[in-house]
Structure formats: structure tokens, C-alpha cells
N, C-alpha and C positions, 0 to 999 in steps of 0.2 A: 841165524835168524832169517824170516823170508822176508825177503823182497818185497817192497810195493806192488799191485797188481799187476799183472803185464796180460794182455790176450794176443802179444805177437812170442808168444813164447816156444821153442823147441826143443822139444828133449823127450827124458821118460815121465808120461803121469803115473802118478805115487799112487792116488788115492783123491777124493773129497776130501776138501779140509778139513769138512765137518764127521770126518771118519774118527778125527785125533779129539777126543773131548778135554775137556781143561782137567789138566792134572793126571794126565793120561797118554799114552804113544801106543806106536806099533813100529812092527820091525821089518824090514824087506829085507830078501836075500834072491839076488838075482846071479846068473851062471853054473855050469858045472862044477863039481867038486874040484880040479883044478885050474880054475878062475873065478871061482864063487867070490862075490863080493856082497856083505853083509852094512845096510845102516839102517837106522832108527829115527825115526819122527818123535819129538815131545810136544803138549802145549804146557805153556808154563805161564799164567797173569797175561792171556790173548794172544801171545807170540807164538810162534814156531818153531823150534831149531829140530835141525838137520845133524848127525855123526857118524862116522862110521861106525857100526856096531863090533869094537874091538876094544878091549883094555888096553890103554899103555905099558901096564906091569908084562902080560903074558901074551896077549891078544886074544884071547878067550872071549866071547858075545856076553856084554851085559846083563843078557837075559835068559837067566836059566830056564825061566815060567816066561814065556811065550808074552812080549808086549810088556812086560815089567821091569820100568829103568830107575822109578823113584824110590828113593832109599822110604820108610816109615812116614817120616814126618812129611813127604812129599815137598820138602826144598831143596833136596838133594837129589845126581844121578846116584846110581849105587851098582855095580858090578858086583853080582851074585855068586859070584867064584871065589872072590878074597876080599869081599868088604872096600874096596878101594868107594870113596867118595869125590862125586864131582859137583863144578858151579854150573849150572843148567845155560847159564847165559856166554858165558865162552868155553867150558869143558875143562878148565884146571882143576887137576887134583888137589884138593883138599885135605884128605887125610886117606892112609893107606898106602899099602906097599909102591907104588907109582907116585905120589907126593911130589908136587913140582913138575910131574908131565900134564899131558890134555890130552884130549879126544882130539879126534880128527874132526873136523867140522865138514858138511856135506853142503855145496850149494842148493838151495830149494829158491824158489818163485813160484808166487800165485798165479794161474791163469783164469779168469773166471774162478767158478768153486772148483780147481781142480792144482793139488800139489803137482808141481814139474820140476823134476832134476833135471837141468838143461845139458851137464857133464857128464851123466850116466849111457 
């Protein structure tokens, strides 16, 4: 989840916050083929979280269709490879071949309207 506001923040800006609409994300993938590193932004009920975009079962990208992490009903993540479901608020699987793992969670903070991953 993000952070309180900060305007003394450093790091990589993600995007405007107001890029993620409620009920909705998008995906970054930054470096080369061998260092690419893939995460995702969700808003879920005004919040924000942050993960690496990788299944726990295989490590495949949650997003086969480009920005698509919510399973149907949109209380769920949902990894589009093998159906694995996650909790939006810490990343534990809930049902699906990875059951008992989670997501990697990604630090984000506000700065102004602007996402920063201060670690990236």
C-alpha cells in the first residue's frame, strides 16, 4: 500500500496517481531482457498497492491483456496463466496452484500527484 504523501521523495516516478482509476492498474516493466524487472500498480476502495508483476506458482506476469490484474468480480488479483487468486491488500494466495505463497509487494509513495518507487 502507498505511503502518506511525501514531496521529499527519491526514486523512479511511476506515473500520476490518477493514471490507476479505482478498480483498475497498470503494469511497468523496466530494463533489458536480462534484468527486466516487471511490477504493477492496483487501486482497490482508494488505496494503492504496489507487486512485482510475477506469479508465485511459475513467475509468469499476471497480465496476459496488458493492465488486467482483477479476477471478474474485481475483489480479487488473478494471474491469467493458471487462475491462481490473490488478497489485493497483502498478496496471499487464496486459491490456485501457489496457495499459501504471495506476491512480492513493491514499495510505492506519494509525492505530490506523482507514484515514486523510492527502491527502483
Amino acid at each position: 500500500m502507498s505511503s502518506p504523501d511525501r514531496d521529499d521523495v527519491i526514486g523512479r516516478v511511476l506515473c500520476r496517481a490518477s493514471d490507476i482509476p479505482e478498480g483498475g492498474g497498470r503494469g511497468f516493466v523496466f530494463g533489458d531482457a536480462s534484468d527486466q524487472r516487471r511490477l504493477f500498480i492496483v487501486r482497490h476502495r482508494g488505496a494503492l498497492y504496489a507487486y512485482r508483476n510475477a506469479c508465485p506458482h511459475v513467475g509468469t506476469p499476471l497480465d496476459l491483456a496488458p493492465d488486467r490484474f482483477f479476477d471478474p468480480s474485481g475483489t480479487l488479483l488473478q494471474c491469467s496463466t493458471h487462475g491462481a487468486q490473490f488478497r489485493i491488500d497483502d498478496g496471499a494466495c487464496v486459491a490456485g496452484p501457489c496457495a499459501g505463497k504471495r506476491l512480492t509487494p513493491v514499495e510505492i509513495v506519494l509525492s505530490g500527484e506523482f507514484v515514486v518507487a523510492p527502491t527502483l
